[in-house]
VOSEKOL-719610 format. One record per residue: x, y, z of N, C-alpha, C, O, CB in turn; residue in one letter; residue number from 0. Coordinates in steps of 0.1 Angstrom, whole numbers, plus 2048, in hexadecimal, padded with zeros to 3 digits. Each point is the difference from the previous one (the first is absolute). Glycine has a CB too. Layout:
REM VOSEKOL-719610
> X_Y_Z_X_Y_Z_X_Y_Z_X_Y_Z_X_Y_Z_a_NUM $
...
//
This chain:
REM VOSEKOL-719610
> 808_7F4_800_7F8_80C_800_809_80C_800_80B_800_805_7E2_7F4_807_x_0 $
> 810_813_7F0_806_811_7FA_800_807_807_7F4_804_802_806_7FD_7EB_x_1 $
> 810_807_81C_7FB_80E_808_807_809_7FE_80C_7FF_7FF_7EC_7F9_811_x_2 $
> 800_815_7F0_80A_80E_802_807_803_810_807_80A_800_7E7_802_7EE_x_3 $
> 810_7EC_81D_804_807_808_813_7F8_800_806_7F6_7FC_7DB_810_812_x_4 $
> 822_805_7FA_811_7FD_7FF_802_7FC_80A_7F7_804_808_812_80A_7EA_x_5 $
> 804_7EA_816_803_7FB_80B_805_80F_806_807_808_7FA_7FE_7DD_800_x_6 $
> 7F3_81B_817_801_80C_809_80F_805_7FA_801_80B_7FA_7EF_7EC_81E_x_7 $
> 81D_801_7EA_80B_806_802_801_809_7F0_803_80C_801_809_7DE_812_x_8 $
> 7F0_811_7E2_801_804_7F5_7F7_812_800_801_80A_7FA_805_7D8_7FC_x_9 $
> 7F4_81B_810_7F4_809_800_803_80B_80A_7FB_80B_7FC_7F4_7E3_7FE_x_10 $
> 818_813_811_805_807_80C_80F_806_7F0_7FE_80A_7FA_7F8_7E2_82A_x_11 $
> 813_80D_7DA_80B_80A_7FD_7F8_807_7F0_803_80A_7FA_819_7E6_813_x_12 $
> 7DA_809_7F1_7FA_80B_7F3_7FB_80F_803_803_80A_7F9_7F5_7E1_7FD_x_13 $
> 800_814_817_7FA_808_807_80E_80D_802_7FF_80B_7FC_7ED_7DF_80F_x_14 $
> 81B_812_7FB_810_806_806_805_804_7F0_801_80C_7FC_806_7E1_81E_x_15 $
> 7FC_80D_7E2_808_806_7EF_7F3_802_7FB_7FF_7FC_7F4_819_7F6_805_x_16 $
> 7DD_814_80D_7F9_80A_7F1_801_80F_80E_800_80B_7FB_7E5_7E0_7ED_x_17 $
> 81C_814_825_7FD_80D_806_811_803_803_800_80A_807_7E4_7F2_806_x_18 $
> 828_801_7F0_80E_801_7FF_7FC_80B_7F5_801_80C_801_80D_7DA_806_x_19 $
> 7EC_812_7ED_803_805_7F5_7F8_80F_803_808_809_803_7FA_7DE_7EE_x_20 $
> 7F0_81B_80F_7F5_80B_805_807_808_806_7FB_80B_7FB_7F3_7EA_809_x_21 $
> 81A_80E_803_805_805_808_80E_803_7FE_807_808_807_7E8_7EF_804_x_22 $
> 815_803_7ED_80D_807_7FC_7FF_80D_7F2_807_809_7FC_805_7DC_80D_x_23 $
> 7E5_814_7F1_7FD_807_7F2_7FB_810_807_803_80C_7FD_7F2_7D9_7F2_x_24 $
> 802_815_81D_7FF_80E_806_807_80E_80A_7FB_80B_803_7F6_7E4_7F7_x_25 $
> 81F_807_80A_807_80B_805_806_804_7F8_803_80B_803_7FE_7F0_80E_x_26 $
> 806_801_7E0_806_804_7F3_7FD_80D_7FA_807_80A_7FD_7F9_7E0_800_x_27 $
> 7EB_813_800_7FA_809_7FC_801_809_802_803_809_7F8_7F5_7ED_806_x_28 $
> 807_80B_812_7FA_80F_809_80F_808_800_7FF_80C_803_7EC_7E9_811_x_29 $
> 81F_806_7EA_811_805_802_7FE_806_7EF_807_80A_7FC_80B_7E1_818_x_30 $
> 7EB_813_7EA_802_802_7ED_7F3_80C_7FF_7FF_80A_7F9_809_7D6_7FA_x_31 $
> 7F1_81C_815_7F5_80C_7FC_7FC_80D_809_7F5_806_803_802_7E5_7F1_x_32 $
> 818_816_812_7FC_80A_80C_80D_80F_7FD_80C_7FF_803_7E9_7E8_816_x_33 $
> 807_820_7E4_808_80E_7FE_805_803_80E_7FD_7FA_80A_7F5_810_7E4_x_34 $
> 819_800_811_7FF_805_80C_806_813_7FC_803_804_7F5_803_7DE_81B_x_35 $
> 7FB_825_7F9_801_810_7FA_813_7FE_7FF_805_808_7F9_7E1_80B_818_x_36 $
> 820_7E7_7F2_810_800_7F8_802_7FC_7F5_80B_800_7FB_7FD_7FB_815_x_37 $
> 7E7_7FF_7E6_802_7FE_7F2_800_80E_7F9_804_803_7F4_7F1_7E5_80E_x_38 $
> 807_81F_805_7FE_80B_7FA_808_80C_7FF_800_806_80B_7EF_7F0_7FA_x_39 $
> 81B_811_7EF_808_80A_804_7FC_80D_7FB_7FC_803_7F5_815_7ED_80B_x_40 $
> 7EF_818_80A_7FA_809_803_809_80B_7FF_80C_7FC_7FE_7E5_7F6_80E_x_41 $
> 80E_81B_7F4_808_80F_800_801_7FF_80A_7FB_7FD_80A_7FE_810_7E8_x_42 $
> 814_7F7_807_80D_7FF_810_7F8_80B_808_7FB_80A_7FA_824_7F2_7FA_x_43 $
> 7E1_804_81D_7FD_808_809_7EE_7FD_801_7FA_809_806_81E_80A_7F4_x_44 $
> 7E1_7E3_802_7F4_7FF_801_7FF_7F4_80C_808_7F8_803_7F3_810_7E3_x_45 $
> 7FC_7FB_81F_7FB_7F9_80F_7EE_7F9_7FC_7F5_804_7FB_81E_814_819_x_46 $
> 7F2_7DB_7F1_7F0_7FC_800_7F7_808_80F_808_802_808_7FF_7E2_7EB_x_47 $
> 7F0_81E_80F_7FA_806_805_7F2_7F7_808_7FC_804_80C_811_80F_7E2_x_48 $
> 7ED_7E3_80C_7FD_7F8_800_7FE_7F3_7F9_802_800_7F4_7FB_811_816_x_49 $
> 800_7E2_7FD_805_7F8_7F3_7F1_7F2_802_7FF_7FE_80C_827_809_7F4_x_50 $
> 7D5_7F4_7FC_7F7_7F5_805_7FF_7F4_7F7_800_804_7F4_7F3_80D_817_x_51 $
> 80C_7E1_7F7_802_7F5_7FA_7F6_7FA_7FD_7FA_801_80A_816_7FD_7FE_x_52 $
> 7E6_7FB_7EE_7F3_7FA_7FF_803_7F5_7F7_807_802_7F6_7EB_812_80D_x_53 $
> 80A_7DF_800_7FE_7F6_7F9_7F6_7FA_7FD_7F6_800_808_81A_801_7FD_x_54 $
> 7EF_7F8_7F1_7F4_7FB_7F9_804_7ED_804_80C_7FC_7FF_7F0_81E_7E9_x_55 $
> 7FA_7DD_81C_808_7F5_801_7F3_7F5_7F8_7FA_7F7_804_818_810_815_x_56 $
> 7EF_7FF_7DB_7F6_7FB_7F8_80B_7F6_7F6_80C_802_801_7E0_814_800_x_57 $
> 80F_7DE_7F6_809_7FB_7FE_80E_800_7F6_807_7F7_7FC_7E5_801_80E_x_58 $
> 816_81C_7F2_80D_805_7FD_804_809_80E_800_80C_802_7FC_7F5_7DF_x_59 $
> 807_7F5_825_7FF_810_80D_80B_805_801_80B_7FB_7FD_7E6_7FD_813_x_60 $
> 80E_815_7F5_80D_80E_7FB_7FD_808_80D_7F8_7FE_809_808_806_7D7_x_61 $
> 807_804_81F_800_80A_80B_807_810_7F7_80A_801_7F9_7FA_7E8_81E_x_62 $
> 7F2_81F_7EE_807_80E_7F6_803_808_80D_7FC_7FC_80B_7F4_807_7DA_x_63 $
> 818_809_818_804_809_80F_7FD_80E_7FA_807_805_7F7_811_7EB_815_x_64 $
> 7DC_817_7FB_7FF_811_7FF_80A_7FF_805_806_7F7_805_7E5_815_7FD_x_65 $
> 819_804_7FD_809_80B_807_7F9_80F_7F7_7FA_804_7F6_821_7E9_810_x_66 $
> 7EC_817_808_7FF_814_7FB_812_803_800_808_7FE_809_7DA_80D_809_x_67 $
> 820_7FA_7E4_810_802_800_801_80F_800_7F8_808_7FA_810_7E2_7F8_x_68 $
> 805_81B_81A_7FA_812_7FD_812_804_7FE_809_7F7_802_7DA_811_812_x_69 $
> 81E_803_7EA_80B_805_801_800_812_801_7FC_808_7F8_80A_7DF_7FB_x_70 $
> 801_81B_81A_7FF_811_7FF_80B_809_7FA_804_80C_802_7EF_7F0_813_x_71 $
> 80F_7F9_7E2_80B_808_7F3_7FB_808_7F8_804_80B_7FD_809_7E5_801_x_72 $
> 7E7_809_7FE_7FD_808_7F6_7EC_808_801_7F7_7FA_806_821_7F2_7EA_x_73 $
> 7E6_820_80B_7FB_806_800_7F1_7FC_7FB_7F7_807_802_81E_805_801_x_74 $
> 7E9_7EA_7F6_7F0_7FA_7FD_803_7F2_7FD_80B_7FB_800_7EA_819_7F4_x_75 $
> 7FD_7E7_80C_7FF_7EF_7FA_806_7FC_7F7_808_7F6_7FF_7E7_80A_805_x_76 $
> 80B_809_7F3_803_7FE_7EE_80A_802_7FF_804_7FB_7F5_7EB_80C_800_x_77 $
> 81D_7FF_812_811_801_7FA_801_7F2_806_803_7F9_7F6_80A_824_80A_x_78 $
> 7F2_7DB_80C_801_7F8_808_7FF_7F4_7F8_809_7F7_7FF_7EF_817_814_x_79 $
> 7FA_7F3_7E5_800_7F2_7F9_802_801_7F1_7FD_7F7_7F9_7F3_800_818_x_80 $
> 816_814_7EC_808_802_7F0_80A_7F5_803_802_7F6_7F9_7FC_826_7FE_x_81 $
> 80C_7EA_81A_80B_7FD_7FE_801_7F2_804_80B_7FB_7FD_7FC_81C_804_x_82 $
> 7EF_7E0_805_801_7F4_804_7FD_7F6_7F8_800_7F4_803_7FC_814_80E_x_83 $
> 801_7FF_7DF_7FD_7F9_7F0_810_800_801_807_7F6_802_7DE_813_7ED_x_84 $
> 820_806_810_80E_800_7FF_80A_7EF_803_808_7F9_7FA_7F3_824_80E_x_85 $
> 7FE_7E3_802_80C_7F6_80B_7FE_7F4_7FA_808_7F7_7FC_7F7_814_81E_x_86 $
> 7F2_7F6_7E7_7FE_7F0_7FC_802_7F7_7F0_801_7F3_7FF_7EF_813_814_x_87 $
> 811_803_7E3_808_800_7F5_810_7FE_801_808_7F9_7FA_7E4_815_7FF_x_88 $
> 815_7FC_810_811_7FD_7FC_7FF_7ED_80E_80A_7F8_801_806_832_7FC_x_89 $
> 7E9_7D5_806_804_7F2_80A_7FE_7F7_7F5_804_7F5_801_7F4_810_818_x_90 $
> 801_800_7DD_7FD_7F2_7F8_7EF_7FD_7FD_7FB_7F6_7F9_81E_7FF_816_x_91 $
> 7DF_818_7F9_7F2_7FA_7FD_7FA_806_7F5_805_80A_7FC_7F7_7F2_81A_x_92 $
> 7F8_7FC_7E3_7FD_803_7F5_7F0_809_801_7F7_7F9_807_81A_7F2_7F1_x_93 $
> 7EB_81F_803_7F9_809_803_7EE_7F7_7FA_801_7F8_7F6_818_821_808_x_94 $
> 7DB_7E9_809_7F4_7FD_7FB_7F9_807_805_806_808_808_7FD_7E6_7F4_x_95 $
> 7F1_813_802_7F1_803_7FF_800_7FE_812_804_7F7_807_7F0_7FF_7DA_x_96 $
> 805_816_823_7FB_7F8_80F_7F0_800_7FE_7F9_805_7F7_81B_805_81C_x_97 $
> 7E9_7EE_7FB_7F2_7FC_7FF_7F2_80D_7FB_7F5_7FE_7FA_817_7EE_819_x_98 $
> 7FC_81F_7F2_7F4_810_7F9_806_806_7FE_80B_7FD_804_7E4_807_804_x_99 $
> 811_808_7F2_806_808_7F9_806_809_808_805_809_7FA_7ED_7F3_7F6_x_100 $
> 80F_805_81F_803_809_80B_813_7F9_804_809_805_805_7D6_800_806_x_101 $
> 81E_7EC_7EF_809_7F8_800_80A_7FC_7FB_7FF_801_7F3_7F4_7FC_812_x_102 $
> 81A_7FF_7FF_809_7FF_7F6_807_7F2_804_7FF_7FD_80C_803_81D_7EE_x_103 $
> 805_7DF_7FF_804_7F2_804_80C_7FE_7FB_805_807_7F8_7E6_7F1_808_x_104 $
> 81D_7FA_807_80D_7FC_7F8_7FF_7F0_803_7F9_7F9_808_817_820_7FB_x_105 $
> 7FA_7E2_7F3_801_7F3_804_80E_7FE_802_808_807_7FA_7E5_7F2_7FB_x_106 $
> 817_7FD_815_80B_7FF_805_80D_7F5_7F7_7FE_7F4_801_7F1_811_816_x_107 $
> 819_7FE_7E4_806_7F6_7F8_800_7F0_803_803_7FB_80A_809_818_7F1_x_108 $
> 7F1_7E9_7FA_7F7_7F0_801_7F4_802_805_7FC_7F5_805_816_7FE_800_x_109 $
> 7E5_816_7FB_7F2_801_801_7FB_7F8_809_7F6_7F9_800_809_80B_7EB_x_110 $
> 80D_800_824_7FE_7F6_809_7F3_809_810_7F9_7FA_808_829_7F8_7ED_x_111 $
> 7E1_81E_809_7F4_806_802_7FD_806_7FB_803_7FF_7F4_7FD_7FF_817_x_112 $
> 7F8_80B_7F7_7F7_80C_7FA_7FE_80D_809_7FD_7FC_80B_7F8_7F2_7EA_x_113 $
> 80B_81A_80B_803_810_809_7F3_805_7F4_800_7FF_7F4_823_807_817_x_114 $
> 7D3_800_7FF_7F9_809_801_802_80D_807_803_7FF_80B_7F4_7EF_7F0_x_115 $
> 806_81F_7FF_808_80A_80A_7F5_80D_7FD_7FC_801_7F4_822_7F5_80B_x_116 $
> 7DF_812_809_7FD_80C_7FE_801_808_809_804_7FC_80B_7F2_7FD_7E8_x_117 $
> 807_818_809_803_809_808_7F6_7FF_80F_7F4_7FD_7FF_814_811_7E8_x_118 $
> 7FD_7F4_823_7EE_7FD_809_7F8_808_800_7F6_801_807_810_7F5_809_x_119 $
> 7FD_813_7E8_7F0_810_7FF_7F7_7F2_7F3_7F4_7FF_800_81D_82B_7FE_x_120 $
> 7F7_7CF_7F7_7FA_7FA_7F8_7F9_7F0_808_7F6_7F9_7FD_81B_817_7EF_x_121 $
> 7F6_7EE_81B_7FD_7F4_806_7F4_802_808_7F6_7F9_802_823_7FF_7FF_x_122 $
> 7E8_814_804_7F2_808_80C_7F8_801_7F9_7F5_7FB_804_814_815_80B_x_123 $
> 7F6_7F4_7E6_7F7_804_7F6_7F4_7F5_7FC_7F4_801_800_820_80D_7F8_x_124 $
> 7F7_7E2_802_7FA_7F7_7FC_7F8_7F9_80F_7F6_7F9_800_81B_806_7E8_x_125 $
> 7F5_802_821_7F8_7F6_807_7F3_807_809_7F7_7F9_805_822_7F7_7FB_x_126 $
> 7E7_81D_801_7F6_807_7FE_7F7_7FE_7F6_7F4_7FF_803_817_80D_806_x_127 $
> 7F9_7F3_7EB_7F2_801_7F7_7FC_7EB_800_7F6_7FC_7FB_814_823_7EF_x_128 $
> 7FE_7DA_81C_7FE_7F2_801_806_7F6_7F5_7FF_7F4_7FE_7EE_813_80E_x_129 $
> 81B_805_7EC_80B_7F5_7F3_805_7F8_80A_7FA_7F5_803_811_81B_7E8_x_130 $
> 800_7F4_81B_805_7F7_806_7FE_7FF_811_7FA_808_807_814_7F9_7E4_x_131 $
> 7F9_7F1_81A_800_7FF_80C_80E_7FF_807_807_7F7_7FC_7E3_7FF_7FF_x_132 $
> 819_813_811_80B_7FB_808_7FC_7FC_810_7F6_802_806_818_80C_7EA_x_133 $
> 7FF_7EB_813_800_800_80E_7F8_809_80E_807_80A_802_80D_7EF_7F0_x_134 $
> 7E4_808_814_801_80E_808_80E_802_806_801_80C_803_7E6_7F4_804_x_135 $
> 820_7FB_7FC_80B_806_807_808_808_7F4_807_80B_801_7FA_7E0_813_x_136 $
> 7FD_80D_7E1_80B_80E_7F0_7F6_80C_7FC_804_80B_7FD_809_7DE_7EF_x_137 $
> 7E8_813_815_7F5_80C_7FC_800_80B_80B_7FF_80C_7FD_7EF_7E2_7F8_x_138 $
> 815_80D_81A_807_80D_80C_808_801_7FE_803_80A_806_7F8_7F6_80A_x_139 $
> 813_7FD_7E9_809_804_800_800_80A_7F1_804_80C_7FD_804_7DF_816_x_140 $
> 7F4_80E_7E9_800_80B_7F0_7FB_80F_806_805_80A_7FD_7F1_7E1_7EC_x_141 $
> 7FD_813_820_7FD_80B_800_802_80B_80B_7FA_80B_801_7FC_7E8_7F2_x_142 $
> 815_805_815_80C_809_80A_806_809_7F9_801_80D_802_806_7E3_80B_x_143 $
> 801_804_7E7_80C_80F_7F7_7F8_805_7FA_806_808_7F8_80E_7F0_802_x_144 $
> 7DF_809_804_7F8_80B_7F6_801_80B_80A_807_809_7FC_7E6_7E8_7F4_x_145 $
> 80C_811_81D_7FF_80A_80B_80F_805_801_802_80B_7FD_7E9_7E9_810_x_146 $
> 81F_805_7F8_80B_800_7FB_80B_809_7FA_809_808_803_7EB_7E9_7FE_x_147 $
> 804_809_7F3_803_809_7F4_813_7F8_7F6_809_805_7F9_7E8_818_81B_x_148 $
> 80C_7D6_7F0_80D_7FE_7FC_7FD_7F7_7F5_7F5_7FC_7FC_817_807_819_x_149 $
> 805_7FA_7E5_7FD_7F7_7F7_7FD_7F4_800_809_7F9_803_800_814_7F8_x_150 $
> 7EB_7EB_801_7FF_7F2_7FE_7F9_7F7_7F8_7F5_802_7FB_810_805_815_x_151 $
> 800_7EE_7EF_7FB_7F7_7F3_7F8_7F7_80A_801_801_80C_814_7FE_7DF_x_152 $
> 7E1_7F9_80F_7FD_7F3_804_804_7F5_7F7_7FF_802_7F4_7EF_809_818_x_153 $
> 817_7EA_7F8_802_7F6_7F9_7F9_7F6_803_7F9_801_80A_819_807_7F2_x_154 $
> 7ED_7EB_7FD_802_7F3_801_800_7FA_7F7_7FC_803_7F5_7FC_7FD_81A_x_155 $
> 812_7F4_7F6_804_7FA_7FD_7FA_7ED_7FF_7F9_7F9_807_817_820_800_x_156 $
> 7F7_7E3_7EC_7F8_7F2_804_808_7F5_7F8_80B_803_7FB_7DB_807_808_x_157 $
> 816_7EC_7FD_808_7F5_7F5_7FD_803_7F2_7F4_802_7FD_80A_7EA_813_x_158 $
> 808_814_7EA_805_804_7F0_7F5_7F1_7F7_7F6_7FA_805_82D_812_801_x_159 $
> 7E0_7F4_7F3_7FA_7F7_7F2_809_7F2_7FD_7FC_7F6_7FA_7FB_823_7FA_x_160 $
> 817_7EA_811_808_7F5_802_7FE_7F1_809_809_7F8_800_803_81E_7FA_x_161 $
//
């Protein structure tokens, strides 16, 4: 007579080499798919200001990192994030489309992330009118340096297409 069931011992190390396996697939992943703000090079003399982590643990799961980046070098946003295209070109990143038009983007060589960036009078703007969504802790902070009066971008950052 014919059966599917397997002898316990065979069945106990199958059990063990498929959750070895699960579980190694899933600490690999999450290392491969988690940014951190030292991927990112930034204009010399710029300070993160605030920074917050969110992950998704759906089954591509990733983790992207806001930040508010400021610097009291320079006198507005917009020189701030001309010159942080500057930087990130000369590091090697390649310039795209951001998600609205308030937005501006790069990709990191080997398209390993993606940088989203804007001014935070533009970043305040959109998530007021409900284009987009941030953190509350980056949305107070964006709107410290507006009162402020200083310079600052918002970013995030996330896993690339690679």
């Amino acid at each position: 007579m014919a059966t599917l069931a397997l002898p316990p011992m065979t069945a106990r190390r199958l059990g063990v080499l498929a959750l070895v396996l699960i579980l190694s697939g899933c600490g690999a992943s999450q290392a491969k798919r988690t940014p951190k703000a030292a991927d990112i090079p930034l204009v010399p003399g710029a300070q993160i200001a605030a920074q917050t982590q969110a992950c998704d643990q759906g089954s591509r799961a990733y983790c992207a990192i806001d930040l508010v980046v400021v610097d009291d070098h320079y006198v507005s946003s917009d020189v701030l994030a001309l010159d942080e295209s500057h930087v990130l070109r000369k590091h090697g990143w390649s310039p795209a489309d951001g998600d609205t038009s308030l937005q501006v983007a790069a990709n990191s060589p080997g398209h390993k992330f993606r940088l989203t960036y804007s001014t935070a009078e533009g970043d305040l703007r959109e998530i007021d009118l409900g284009t987009i969504g941030r953190p509350w802790a980056i949305t107070y902070a964006l709107s410290n340096t507006m009162f402020d009066r200083a310079a600052a971008m918002s970013m995030m950052l996330e896993v690339g297409s690679s």
